[in-house]
DRENDO-1510 file (C-alpha; in Angstrom, 1 decimal, always signed):
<recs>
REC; n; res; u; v; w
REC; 1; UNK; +136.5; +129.1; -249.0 .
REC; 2; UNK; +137.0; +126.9; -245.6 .
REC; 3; UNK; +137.3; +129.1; -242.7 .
REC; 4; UNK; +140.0; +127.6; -239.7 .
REC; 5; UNK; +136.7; +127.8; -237.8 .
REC; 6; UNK; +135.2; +125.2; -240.1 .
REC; 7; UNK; +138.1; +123.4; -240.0 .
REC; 8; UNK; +138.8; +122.8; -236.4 .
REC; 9; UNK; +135.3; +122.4; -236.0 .
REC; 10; UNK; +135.4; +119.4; -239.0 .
REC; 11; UNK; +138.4; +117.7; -236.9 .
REC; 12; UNK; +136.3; +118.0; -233.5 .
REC; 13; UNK; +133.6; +115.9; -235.4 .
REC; 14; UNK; +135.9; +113.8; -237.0 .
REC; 15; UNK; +137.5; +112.8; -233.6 .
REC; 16; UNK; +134.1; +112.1; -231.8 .
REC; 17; UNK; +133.5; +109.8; -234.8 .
REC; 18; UNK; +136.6; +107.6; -234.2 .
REC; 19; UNK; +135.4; +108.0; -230.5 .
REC; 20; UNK; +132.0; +106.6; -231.0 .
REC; 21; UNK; +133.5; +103.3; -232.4 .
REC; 22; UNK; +135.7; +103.2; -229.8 .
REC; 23; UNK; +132.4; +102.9; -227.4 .
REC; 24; UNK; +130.7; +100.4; -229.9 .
REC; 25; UNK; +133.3; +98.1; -229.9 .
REC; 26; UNK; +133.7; +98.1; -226.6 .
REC; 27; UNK; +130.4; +97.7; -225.4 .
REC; 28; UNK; +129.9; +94.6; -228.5 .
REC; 29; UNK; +132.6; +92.9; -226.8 .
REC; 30; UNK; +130.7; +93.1; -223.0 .
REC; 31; UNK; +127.4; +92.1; -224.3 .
REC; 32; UNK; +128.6; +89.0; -226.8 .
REC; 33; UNK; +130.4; +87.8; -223.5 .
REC; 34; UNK; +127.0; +88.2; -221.8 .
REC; 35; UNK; +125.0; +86.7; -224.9 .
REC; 36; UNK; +127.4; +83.8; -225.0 .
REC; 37; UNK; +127.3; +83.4; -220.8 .
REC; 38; UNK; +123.7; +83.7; -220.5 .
REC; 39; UNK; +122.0; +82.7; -223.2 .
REC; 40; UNK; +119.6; +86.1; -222.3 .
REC; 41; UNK; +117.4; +86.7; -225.9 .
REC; 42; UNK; +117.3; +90.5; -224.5 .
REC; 43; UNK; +121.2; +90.5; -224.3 .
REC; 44; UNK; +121.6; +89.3; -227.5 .
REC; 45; UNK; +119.2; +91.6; -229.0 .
REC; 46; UNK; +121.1; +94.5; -227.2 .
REC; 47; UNK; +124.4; +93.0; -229.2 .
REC; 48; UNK; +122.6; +92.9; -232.5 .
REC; 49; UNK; +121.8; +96.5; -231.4 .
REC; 50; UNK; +125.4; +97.0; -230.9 .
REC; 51; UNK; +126.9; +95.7; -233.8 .
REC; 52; UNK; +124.7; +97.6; -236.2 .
REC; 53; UNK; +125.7; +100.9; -234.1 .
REC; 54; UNK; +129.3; +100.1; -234.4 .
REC; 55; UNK; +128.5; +99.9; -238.6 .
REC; 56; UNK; +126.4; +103.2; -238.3 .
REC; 57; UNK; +129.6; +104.6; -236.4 .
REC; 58; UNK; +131.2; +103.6; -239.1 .
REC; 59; UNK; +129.6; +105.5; -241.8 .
REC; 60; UNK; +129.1; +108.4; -239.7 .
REC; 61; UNK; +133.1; +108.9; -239.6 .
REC; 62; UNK; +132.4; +108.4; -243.1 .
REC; 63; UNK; +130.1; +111.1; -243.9 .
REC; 64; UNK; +131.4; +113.4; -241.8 .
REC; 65; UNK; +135.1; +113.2; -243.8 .
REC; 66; UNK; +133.5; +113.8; -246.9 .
REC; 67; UNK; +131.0; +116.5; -245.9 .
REC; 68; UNK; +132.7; +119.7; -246.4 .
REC; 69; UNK; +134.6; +118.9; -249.2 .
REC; 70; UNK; +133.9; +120.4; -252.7 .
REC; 71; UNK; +135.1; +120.0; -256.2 .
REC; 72; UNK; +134.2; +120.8; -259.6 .
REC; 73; UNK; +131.6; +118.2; -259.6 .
REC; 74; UNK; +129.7; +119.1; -256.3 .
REC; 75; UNK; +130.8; +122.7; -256.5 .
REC; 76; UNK; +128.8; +123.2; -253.2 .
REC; 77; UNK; +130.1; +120.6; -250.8 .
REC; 78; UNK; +129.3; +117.5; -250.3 .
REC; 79; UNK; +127.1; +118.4; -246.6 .
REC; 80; UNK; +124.6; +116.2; -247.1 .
REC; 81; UNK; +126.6; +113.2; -247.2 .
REC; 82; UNK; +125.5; +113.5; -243.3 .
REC; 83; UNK; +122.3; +113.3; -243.5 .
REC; 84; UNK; +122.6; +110.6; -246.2 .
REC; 85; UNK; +124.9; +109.0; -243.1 .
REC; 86; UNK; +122.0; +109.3; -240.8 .
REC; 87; UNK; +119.7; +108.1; -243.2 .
REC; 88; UNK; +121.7; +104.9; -243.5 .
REC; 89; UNK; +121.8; +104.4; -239.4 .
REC; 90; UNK; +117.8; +104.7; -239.4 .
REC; 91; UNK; +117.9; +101.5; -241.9 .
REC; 92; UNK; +120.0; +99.5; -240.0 .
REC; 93; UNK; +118.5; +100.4; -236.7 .
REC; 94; UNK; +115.4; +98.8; -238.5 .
REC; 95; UNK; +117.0; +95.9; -239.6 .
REC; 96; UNK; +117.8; +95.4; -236.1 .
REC; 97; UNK; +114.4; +95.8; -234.6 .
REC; 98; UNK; +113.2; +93.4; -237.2 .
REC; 99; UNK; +115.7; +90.5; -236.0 .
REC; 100; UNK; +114.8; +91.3; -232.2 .
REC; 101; UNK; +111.2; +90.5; -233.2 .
REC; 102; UNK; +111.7; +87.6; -235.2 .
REC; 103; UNK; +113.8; +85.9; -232.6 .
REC; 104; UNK; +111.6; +87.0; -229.7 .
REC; 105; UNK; +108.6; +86.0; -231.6 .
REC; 106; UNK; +109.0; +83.0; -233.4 .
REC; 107; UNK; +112.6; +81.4; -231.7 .
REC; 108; UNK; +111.8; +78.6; -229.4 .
REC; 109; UNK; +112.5; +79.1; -225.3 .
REC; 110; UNK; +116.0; +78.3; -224.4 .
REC; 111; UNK; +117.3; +78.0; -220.7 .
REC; 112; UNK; +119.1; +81.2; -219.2 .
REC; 113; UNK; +121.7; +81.3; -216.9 .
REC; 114; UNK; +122.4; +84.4; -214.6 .
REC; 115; UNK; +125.3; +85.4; -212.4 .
REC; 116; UNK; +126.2; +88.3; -210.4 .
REC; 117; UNK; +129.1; +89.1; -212.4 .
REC; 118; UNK; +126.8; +89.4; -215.5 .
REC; 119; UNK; +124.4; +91.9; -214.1 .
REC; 120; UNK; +127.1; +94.0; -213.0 .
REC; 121; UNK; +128.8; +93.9; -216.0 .
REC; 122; UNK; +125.5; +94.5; -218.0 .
REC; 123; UNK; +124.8; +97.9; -215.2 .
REC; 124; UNK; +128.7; +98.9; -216.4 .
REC; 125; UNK; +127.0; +99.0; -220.0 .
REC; 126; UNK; +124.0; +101.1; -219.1 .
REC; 127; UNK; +126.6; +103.8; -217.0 .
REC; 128; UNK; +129.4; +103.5; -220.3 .
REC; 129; UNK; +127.0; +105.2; -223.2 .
REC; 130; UNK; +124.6; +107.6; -220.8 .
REC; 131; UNK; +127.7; +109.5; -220.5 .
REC; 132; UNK; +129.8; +109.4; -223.7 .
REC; 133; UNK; +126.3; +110.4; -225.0 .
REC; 134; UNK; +126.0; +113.5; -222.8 .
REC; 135; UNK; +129.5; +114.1; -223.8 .
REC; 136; UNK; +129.1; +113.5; -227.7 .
REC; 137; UNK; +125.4; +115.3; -227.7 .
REC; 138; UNK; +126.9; +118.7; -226.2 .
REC; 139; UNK; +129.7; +118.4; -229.2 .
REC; 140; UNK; +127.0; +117.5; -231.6 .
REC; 141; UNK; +125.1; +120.9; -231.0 .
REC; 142; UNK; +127.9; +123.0; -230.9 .
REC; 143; UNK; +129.0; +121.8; -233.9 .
REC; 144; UNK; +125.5; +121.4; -235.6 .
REC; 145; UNK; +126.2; +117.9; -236.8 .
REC; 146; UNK; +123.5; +116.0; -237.7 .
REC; 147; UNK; +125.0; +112.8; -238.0 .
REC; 148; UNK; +126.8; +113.2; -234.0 .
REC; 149; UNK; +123.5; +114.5; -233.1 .
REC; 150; UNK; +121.8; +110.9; -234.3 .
REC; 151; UNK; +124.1; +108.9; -232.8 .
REC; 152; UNK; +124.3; +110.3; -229.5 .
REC; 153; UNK; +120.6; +110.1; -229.5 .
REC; 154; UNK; +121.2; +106.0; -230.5 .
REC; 155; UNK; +123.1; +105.9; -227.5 .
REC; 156; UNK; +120.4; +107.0; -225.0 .
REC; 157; UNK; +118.5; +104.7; -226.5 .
REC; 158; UNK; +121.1; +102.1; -225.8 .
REC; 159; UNK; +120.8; +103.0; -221.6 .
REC; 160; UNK; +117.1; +102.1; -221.7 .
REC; 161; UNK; +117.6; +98.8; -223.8 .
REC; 162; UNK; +120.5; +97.9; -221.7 .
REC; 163; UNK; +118.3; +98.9; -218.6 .
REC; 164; UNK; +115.5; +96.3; -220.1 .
REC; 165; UNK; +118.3; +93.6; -220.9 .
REC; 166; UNK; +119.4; +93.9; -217.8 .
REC; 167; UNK; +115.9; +93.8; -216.3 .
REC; 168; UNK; +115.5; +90.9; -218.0 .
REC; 169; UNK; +118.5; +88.8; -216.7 .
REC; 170; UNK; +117.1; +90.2; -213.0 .
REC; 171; UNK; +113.9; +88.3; -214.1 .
REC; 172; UNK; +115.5; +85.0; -215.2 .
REC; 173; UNK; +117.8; +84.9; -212.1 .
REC; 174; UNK; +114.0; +85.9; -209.3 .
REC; 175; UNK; +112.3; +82.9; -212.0 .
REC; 176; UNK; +109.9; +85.5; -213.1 .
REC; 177; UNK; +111.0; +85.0; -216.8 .
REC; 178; UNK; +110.6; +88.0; -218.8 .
REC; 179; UNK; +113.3; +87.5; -221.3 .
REC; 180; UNK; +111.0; +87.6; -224.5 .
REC; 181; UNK; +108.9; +90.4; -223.4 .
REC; 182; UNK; +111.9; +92.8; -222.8 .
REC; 183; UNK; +113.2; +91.9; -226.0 .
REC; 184; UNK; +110.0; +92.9; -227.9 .
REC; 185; UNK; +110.4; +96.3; -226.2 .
REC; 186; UNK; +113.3; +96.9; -227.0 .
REC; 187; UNK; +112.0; +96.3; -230.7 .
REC; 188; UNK; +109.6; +98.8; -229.8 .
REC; 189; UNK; +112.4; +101.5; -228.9 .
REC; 190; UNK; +114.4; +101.0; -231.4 .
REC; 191; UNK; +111.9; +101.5; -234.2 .
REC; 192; UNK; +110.7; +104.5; -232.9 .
REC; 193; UNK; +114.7; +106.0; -232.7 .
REC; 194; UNK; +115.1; +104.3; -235.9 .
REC; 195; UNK; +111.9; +106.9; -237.1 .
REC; 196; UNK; +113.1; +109.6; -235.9 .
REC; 197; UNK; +116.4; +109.5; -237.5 .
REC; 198; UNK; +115.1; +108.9; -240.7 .
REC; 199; UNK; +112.2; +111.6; -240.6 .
REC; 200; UNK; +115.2; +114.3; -239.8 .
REC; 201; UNK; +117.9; +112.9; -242.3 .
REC; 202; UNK; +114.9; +113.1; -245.0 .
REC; 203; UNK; +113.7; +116.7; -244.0 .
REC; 204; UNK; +116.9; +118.1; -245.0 .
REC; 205; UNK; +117.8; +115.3; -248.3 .
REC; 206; UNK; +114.3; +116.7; -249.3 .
REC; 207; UNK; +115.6; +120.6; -248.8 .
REC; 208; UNK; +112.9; +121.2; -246.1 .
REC; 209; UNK; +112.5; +125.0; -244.8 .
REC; 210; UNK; +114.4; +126.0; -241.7 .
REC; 211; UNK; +112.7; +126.0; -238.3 .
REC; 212; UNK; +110.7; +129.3; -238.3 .
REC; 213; UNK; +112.5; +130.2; -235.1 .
REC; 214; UNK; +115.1; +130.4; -237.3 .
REC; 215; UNK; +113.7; +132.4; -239.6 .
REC; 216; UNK; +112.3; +134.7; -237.9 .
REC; 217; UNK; +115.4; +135.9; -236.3 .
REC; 218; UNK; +116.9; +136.0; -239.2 .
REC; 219; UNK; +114.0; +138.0; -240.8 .
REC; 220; UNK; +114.1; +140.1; -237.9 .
REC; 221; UNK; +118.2; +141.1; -238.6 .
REC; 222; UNK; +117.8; +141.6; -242.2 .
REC; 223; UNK; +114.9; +144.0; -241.9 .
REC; 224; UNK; +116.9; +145.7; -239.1 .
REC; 225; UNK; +119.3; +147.2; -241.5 .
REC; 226; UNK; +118.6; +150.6; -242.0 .
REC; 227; UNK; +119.4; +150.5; -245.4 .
REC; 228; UNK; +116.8; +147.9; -246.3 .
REC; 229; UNK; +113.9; +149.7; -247.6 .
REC; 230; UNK; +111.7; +146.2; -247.5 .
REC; 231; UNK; +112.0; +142.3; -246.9 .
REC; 232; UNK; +110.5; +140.9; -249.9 .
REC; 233; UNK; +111.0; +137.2; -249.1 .
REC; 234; UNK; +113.2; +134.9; -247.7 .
REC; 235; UNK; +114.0; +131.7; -247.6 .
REC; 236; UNK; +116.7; +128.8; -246.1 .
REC; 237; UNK; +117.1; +125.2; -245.6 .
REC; 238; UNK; +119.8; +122.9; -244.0 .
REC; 239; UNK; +122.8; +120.5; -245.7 .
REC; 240; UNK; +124.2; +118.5; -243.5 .
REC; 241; UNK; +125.1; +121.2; -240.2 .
REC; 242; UNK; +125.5; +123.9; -242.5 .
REC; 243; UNK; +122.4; +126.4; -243.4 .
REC; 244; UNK; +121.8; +128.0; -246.2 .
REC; 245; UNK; +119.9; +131.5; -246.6 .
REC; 246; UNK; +118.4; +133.4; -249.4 .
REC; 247; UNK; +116.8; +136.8; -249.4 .
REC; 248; UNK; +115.0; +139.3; -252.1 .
REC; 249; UNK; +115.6; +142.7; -250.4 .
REC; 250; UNK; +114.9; +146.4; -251.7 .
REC; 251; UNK; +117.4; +148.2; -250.7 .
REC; 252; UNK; +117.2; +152.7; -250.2 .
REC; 253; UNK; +120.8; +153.0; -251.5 .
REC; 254; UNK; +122.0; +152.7; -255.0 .
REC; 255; UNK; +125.4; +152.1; -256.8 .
REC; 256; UNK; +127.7; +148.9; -256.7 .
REC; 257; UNK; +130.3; +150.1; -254.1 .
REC; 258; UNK; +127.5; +151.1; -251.6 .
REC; 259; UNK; +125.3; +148.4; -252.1 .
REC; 260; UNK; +128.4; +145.9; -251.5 .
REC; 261; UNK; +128.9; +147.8; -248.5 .
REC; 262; UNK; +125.1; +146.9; -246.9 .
REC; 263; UNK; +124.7; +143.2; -248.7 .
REC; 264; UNK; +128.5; +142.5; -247.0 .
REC; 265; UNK; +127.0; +144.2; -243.2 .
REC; 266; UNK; +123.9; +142.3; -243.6 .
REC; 267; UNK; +125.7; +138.5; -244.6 .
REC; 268; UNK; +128.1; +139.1; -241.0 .
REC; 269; UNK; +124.7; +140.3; -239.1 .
REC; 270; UNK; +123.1; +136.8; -240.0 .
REC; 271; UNK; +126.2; +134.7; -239.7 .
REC; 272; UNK; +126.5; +136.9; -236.3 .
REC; 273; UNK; +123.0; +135.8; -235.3 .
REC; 274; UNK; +122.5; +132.3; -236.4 .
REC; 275; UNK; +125.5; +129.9; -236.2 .
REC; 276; UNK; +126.5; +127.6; -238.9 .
REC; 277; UNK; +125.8; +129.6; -241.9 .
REC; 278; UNK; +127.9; +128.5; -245.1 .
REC; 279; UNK; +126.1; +131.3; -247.6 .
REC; 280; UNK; +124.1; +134.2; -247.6 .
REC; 281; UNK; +122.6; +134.8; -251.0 .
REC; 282; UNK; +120.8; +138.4; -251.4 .
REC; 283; UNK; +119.0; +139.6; -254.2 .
REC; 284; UNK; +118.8; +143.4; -254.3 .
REC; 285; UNK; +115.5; +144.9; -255.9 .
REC; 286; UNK; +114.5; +148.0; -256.6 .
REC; 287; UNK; +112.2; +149.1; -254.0 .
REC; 288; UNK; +108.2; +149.3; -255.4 .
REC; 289; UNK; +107.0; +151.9; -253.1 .
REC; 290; UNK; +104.4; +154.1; -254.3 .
REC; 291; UNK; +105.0; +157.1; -252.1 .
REC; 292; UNK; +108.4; +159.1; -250.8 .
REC; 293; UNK; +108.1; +159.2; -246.7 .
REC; 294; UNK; +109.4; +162.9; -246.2 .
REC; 295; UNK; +110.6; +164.2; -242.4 .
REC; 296; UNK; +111.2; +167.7; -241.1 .
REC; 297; UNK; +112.4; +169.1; -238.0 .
REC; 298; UNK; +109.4; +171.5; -237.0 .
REC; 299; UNK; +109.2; +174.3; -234.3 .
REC; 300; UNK; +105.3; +173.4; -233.6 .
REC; 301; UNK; +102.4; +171.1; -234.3 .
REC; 302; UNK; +101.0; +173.2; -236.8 .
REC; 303; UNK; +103.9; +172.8; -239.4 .
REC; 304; UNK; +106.7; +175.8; -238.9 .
REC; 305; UNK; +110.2; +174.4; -239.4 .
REC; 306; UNK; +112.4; +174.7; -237.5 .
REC; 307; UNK; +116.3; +176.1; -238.2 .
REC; 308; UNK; +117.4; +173.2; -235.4 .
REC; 309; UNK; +118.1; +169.7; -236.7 .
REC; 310; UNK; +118.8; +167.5; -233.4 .
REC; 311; UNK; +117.1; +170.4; -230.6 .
REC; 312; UNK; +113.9; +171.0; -233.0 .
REC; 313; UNK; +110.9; +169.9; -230.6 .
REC; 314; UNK; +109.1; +168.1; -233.3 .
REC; 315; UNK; +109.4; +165.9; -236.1 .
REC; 316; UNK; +106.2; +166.1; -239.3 .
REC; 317; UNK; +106.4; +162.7; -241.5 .
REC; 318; UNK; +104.7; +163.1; -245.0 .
REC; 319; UNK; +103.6; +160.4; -247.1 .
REC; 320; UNK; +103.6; +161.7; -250.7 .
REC; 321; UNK; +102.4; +160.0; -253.6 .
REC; 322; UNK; +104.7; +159.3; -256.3 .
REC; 323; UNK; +102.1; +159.3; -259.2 .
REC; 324; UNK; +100.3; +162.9; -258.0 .
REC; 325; UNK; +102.7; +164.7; -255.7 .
REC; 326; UNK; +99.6; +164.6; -253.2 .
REC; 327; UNK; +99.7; +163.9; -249.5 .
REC; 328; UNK; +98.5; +160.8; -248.6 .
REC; 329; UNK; +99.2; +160.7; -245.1 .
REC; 330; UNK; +100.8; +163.3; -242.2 .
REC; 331; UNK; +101.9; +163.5; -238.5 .
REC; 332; UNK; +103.8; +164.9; -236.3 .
REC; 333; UNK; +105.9; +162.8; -233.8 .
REC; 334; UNK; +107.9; +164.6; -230.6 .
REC; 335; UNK; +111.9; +164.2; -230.9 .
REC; 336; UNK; +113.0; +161.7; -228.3 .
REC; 337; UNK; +116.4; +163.3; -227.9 .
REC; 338; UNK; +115.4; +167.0; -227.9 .
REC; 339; UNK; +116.7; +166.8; -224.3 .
REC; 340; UNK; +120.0; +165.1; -224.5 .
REC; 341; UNK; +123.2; +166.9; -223.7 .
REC; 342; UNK; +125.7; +165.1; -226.3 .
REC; 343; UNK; +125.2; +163.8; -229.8 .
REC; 344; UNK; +121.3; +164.3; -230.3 .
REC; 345; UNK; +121.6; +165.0; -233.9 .
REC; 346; UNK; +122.8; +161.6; -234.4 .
REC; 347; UNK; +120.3; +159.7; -232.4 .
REC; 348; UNK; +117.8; +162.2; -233.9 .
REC; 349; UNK; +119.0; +160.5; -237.6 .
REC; 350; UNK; +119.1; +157.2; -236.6 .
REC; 351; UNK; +115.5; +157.4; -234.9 .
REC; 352; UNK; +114.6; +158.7; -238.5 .
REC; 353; UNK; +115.6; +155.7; -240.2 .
REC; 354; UNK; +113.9; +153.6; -237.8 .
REC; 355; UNK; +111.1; +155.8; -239.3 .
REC; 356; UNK; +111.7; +153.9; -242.7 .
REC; 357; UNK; +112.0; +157.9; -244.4 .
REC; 358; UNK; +113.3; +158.3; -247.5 .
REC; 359; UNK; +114.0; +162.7; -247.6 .
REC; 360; UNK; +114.5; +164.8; -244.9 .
REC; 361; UNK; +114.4; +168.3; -245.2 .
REC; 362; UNK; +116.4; +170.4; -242.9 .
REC; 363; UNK; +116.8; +174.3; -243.0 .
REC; 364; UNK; +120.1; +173.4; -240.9 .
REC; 365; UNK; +123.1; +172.9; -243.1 .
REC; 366; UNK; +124.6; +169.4; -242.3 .
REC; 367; UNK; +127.2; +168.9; -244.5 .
REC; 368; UNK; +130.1; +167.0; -243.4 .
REC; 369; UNK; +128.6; +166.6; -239.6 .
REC; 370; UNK; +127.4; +163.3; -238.5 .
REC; 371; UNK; +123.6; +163.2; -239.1 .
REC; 372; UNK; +124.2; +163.5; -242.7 .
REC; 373; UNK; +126.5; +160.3; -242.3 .
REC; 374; UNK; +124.0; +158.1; -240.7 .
REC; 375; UNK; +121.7; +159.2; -243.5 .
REC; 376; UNK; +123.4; +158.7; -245.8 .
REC; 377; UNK; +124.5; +154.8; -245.0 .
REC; 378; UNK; +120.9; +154.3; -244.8 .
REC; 379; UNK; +120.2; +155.7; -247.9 .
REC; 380; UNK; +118.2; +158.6; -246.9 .
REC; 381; UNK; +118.6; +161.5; -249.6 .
REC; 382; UNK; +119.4; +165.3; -247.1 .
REC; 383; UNK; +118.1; +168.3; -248.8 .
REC; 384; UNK; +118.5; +171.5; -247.4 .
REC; 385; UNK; +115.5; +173.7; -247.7 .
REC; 386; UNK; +114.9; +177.9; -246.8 .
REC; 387; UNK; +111.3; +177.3; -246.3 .
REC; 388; UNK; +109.1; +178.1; -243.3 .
REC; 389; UNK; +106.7; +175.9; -243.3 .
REC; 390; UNK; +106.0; +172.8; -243.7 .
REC; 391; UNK; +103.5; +173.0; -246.6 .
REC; 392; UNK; +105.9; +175.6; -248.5 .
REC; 393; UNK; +108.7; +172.8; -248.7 .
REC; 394; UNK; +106.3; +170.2; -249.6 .
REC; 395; UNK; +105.4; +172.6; -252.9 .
REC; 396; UNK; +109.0; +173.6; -253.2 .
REC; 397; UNK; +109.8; +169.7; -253.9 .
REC; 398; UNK; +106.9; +169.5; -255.8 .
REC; 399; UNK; +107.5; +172.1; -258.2 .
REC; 400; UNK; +111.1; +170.9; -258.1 .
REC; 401; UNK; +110.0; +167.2; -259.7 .
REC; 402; UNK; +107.9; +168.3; -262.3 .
REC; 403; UNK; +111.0; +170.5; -263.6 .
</recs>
């Protein structure tokens, strides 16, 4: 379903679309009356240059009214119809270096003229697209568009060309001519935009990973849940300025309405952390650990535990193995929040999930007080326990399993 988020955000794109040929046409219109005056090859190739952006405007407005909308046929949206849009401007972008070349390589001279009024016009169509493209490229990344984020770039390119165009005229008009050598870099510039635009439009038609910046801050969120027992993998790729993310997790909780609860926490964690997300796909597992991480609140070093949850000094974590029963690793960490004056037995449970436990055993009774609710959500099993040491409970478990 279409958020009102997605949709406002679909008519902002729209709008800077209609806006962009707006620009085109306008700055076709100076630069054929240049063309026409002058006679300038560099002018004319900036036109060329014009006309094919006005096209690629064009078909921008046209993949970005088609890119959210789904049906039974694309039940997933059509997103990439932007990237196929950008695509599209890289081709004709090459189409107009191509022409620049041929004309500036293989045309015979022609005379130039140059007036004042032509070079101040020509400096009006440097000034016109370096700030509807500052303008356009702060929508684009708000909005994530590909497509506004390609021609904004095209229109940078356009202040350099103009700036060569018009350094050309300046030439002509001092009787150094450099008419033909300005037009063959502007070739040079606009192939290299032209690149660009199609090596980003096919990284994401191909279904090319997300940047690992991304990634990893999304890695970082999921595995930040402390319900998540492991990150198996993840992946996530782009269509059009939408992302999409999937995830294998194994999960400490069981049952449908619980793990609903944590798949539905951790889908609004990503979308809160990485903008543009259209779908978060998780696929629970069952978590493949070989041992059960036990903690108890102990009075000393040595093992005794203690009959305070939150105050108890000390904290023993004991990696059993699941195949044996046997210890496979133990040690004893200080509590952090022995000291604190108001709700240490809930920072006390929520420093043991950051533990990654899966049992604790307390000898205080926490029923229905809110350490046994943070466990809980993070699908930590409470057991109480009457023995005294550490050691004894570890048995008493043990014996309890092989019953």
């Amino acid at each position: 379903m279409t958020s009102k988020q997605d949709t406002n955000g679909a008519k902002n794109i729209e709008r800077w679309g209609w806006y962009s040929i707006a620009v085109s046409v306008m700055l076709a219109l100076m630069h054929g009356l240049i063309a026409a005056a002058s006679g300038s090859l560099a002018v004319a190739a900036e036109l060329a240059h014009n006309v094919v952006d006005l096209l690629a405007a064009m078909a921008v407005l046209a993949g970005l009214k088609l890119a959210a909308r789904k049906s039974e046929a694309f039940p997933y949206g059509l997103y990439k119809v932007e990237n196929l849009a950008a695509a599209g401007l890289a081709g004709m972008v090459f189409v107009s270096a191509w022409e620049i070349a041929r004309d500036a390589l293989l045309t015979p001279p022609a005379p130039v003229r140059v007036d004042a009024w032509m070079l101040a016009l020509l400096a009006a169509t440097a000034a016109i697209p370096l700030a509807f493209s500052h303008f356009e490229l702060r929508a684009a990344r708000a909005a994530n568009s590909p497509a506004l984020m390609a021609d904004a770039k095209e229109y940078r390119v356009h202040v350099f060309t103009t700036g060569l165009a018009f350094v050309a005229l300046l030439s002509q008009w001092l009787h150094y001519p450099l008419d033909r050598f300005a037009a063959l870099i502007i070739v040079a510039a606009v192939a290299k935009t032209g690149w660009d635009l199609l090596r980003d439009a096919m990284r994401v038609l191909l279904d090319a990973s997300l940047d690992p910046g991304t990634l990893r801050a999304i890695r970082e969120k999921i595995a930040a849940d402390p319900a998540v027992a492991e990150l198996k993998w993840i992946t996530g790729r782009n269509a059009g300025r939408f992302r999409f993310v999937e995830a294998g997790v194994a999960l400490r909780i069981a049952g449908p309405e619980k793990t609903g609860i944590v798949v539905r926490r951790i889908e609004a964690a990503v979308r809160g952390t990485v903008p543009h997300v259209e779908r978060v796909l998780l696929h629970v597992e069952t978590p493949a650990s070989l041992h059960i991480r036990y903690a108890m609140p102990v009075a000393d070093p040595i093992g005794t535990i203690s009959p305070h949850f939150g105050e108890a000094p000390w904290f023993a974590l004991v990696s059993v193995r699941r195949a044996d029963g046997m210890v496979s690793e133990s040690h004893t960490l200080a509590n952090p929040h022995s000291g604190e004056e108001r709700a240490k037995g809930i920072r006390v449970a929520e420093w043991l999930v950051d533990q990654k436990v899966d049992v604790v055993l307390s000898r205080e009774d926490l029923k229905g007080k809110g350490p046994a609710y943070v466990l809980r959500n993070a699908g930590i099993e409470l057991r109480l326990t009457d023995c005294g040491t550490m050691t004894e409970a570890l048995a008493q478990v043990r014996d309890l399993s092989d019953r």
